[in-house]
Biotite code that builds the C-alpha atoms (Angstrom):
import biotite.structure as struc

atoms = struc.array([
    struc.Atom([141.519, 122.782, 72.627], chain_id="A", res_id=1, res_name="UNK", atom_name="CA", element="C"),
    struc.Atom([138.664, 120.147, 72.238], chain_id="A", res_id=2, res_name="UNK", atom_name="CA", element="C"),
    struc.Atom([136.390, 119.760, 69.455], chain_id="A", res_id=3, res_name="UNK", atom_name="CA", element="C"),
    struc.Atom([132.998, 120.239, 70.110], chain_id="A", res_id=4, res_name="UNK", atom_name="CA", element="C"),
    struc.Atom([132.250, 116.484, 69.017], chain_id="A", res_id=5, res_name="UNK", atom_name="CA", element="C"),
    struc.Atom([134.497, 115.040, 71.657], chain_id="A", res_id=6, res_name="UNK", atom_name="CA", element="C"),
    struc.Atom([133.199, 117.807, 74.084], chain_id="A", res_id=7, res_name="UNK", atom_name="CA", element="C"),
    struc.Atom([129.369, 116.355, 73.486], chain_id="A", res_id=8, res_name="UNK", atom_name="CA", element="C"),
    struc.Atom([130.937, 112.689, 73.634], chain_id="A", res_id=9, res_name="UNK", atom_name="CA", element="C"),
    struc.Atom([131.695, 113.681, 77.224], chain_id="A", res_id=10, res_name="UNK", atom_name="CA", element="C"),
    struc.Atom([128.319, 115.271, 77.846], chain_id="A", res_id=11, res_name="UNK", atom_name="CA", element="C"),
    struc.Atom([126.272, 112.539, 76.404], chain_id="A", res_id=12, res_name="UNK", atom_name="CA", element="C"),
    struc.Atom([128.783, 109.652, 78.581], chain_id="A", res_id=13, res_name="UNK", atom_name="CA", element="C"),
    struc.Atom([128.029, 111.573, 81.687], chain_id="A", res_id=14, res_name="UNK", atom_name="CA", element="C"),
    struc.Atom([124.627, 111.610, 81.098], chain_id="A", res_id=15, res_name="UNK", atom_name="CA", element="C"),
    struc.Atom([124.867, 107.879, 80.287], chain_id="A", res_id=16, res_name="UNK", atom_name="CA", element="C"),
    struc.Atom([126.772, 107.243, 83.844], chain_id="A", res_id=17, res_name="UNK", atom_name="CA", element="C"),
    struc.Atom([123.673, 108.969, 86.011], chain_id="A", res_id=18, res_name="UNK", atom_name="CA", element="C"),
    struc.Atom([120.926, 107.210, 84.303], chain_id="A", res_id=19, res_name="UNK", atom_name="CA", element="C"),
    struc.Atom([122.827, 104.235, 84.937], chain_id="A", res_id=20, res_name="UNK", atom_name="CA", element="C"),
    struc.Atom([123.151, 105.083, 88.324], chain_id="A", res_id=21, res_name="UNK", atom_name="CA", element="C"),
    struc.Atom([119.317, 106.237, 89.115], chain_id="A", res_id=22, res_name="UNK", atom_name="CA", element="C"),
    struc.Atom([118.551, 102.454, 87.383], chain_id="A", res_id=23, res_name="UNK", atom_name="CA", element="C"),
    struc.Atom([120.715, 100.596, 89.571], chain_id="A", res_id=24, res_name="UNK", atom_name="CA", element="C"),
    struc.Atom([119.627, 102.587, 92.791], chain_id="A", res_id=25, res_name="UNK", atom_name="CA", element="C"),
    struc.Atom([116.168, 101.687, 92.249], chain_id="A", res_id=26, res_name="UNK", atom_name="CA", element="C"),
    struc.Atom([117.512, 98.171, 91.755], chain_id="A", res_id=27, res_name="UNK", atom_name="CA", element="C"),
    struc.Atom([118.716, 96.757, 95.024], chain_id="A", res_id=28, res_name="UNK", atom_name="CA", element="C"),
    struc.Atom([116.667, 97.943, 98.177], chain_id="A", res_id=29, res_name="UNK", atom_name="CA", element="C"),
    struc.Atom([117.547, 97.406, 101.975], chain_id="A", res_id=30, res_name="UNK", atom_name="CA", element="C"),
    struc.Atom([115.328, 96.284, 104.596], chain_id="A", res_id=31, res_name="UNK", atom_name="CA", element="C"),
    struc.Atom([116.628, 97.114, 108.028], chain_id="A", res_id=32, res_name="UNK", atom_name="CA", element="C"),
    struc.Atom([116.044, 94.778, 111.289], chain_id="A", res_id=33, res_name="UNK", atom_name="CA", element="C"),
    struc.Atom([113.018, 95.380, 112.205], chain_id="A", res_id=34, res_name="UNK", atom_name="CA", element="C"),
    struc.Atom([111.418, 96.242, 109.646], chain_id="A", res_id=35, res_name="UNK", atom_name="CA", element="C"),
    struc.Atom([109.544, 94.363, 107.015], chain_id="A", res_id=36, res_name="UNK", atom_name="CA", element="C"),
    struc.Atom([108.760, 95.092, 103.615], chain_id="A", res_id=37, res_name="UNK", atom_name="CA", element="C"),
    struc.Atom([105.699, 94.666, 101.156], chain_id="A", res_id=38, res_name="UNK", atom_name="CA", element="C"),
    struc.Atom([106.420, 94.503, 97.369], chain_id="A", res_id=39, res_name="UNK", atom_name="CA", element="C"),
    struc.Atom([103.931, 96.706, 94.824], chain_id="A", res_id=40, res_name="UNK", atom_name="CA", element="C"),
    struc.Atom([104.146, 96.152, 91.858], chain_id="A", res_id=41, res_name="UNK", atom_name="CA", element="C"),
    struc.Atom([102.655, 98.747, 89.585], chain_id="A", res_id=42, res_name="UNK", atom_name="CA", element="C"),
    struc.Atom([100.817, 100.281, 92.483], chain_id="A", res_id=43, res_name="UNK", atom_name="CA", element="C"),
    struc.Atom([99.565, 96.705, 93.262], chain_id="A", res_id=44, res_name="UNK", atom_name="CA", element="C"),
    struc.Atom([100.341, 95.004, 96.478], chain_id="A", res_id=45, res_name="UNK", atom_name="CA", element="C"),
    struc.Atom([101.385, 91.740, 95.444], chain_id="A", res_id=46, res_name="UNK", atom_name="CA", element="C"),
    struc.Atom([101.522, 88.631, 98.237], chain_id="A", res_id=47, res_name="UNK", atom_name="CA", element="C"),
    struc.Atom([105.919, 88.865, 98.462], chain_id="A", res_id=48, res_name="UNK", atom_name="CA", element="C"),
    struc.Atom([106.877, 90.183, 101.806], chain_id="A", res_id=49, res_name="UNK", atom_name="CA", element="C"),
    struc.Atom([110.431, 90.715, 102.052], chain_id="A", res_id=50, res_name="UNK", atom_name="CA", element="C"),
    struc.Atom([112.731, 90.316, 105.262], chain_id="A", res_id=51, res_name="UNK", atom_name="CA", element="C"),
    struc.Atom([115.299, 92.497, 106.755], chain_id="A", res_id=52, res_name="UNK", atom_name="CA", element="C"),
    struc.Atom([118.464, 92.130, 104.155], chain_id="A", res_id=53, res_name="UNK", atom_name="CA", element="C"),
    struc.Atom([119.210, 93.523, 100.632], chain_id="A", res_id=54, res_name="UNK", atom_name="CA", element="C"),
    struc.Atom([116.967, 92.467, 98.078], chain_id="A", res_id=55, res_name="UNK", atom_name="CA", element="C"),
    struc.Atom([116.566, 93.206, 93.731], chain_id="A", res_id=56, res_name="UNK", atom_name="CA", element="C"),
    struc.Atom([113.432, 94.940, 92.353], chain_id="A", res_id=57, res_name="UNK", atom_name="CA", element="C"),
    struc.Atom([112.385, 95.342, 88.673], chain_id="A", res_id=58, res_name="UNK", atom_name="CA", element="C"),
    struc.Atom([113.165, 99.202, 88.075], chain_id="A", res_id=59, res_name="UNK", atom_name="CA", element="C"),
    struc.Atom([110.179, 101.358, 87.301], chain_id="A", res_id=60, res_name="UNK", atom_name="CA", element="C"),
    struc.Atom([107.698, 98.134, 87.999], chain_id="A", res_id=61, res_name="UNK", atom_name="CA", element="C"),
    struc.Atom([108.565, 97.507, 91.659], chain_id="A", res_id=62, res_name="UNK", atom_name="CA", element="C"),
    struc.Atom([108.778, 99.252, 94.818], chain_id="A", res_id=63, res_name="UNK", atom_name="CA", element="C"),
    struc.Atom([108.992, 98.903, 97.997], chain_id="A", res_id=64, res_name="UNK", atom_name="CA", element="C"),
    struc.Atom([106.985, 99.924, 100.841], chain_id="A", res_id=65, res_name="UNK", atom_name="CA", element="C"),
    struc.Atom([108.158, 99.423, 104.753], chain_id="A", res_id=66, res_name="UNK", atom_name="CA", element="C"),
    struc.Atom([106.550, 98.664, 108.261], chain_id="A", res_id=67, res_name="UNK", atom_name="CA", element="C"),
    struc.Atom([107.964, 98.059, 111.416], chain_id="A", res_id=68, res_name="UNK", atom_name="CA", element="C"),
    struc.Atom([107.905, 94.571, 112.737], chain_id="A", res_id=69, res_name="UNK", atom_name="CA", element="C"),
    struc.Atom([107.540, 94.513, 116.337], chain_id="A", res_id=70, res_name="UNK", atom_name="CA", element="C"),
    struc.Atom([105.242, 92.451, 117.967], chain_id="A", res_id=71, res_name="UNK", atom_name="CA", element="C"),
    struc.Atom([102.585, 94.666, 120.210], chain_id="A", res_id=72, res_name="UNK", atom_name="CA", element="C"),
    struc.Atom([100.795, 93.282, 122.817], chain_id="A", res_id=73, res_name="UNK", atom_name="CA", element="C"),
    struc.Atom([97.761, 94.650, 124.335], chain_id="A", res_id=74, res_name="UNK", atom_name="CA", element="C"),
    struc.Atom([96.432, 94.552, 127.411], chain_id="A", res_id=75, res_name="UNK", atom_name="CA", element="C"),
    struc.Atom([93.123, 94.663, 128.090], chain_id="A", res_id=76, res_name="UNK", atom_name="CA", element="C"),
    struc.Atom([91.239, 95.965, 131.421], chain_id="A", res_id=77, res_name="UNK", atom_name="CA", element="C"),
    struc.Atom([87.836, 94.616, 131.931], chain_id="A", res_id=78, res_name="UNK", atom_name="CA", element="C"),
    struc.Atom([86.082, 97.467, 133.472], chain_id="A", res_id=79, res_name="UNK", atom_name="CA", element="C"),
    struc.Atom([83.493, 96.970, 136.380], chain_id="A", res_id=80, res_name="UNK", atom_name="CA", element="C"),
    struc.Atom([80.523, 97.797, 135.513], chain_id="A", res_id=81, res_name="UNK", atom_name="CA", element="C"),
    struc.Atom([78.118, 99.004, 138.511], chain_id="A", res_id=82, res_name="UNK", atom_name="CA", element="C"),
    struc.Atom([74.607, 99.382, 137.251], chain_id="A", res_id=83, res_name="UNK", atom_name="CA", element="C"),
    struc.Atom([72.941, 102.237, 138.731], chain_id="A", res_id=84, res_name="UNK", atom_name="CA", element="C"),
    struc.Atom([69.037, 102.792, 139.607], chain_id="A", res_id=85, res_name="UNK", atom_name="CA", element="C"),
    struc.Atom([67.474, 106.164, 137.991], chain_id="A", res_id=86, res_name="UNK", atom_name="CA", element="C"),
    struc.Atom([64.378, 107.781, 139.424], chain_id="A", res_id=87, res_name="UNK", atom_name="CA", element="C"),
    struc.Atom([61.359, 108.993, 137.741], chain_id="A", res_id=88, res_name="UNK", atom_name="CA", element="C"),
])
């Protein structure tokens, strides 16, 4: 039978290990291809743009926020215009 100090030893180490865990997930973020990513920092957008790959963030400061990079192109009709006579 355990004691109840080694039982809250356990507790209190578990608890330890997912705190740990939630830190370090926040830590390293991934950036898939094509995608980019735009650091904030406290809320703040800050001028770091990130590339597809794995990259470290300050836990609690930083995050992350993502947008696809493709390249759009537009195409643009010109319309014909036909000017047209109204009557009084």
């Amino acid at each position: 039978m355990e004691t109840p100090t080694a039982l809250l030893w356990i507790v209190a180490l578990g608890a330890l290990g997912v705190a740990a865990f939630s830190v370090w997930r926040r830590t390293i973020v991934r950036v898939e291809a094509g995608e980019i990513g735009l650091v904030l920092r406290r809320g703040a957008l800050t001028d770091r743009v990130v590339d597809p790959g794995e990259h470290t963030l300050i836990p609690f400061v930083e995050s992350i926020v993502k947008y696809p990079a493709r390249e759009l192109t537009y195409m643009v009709v010109e319309e014909e215009l036909i000017p047209t006579l109204q009557e009084d």
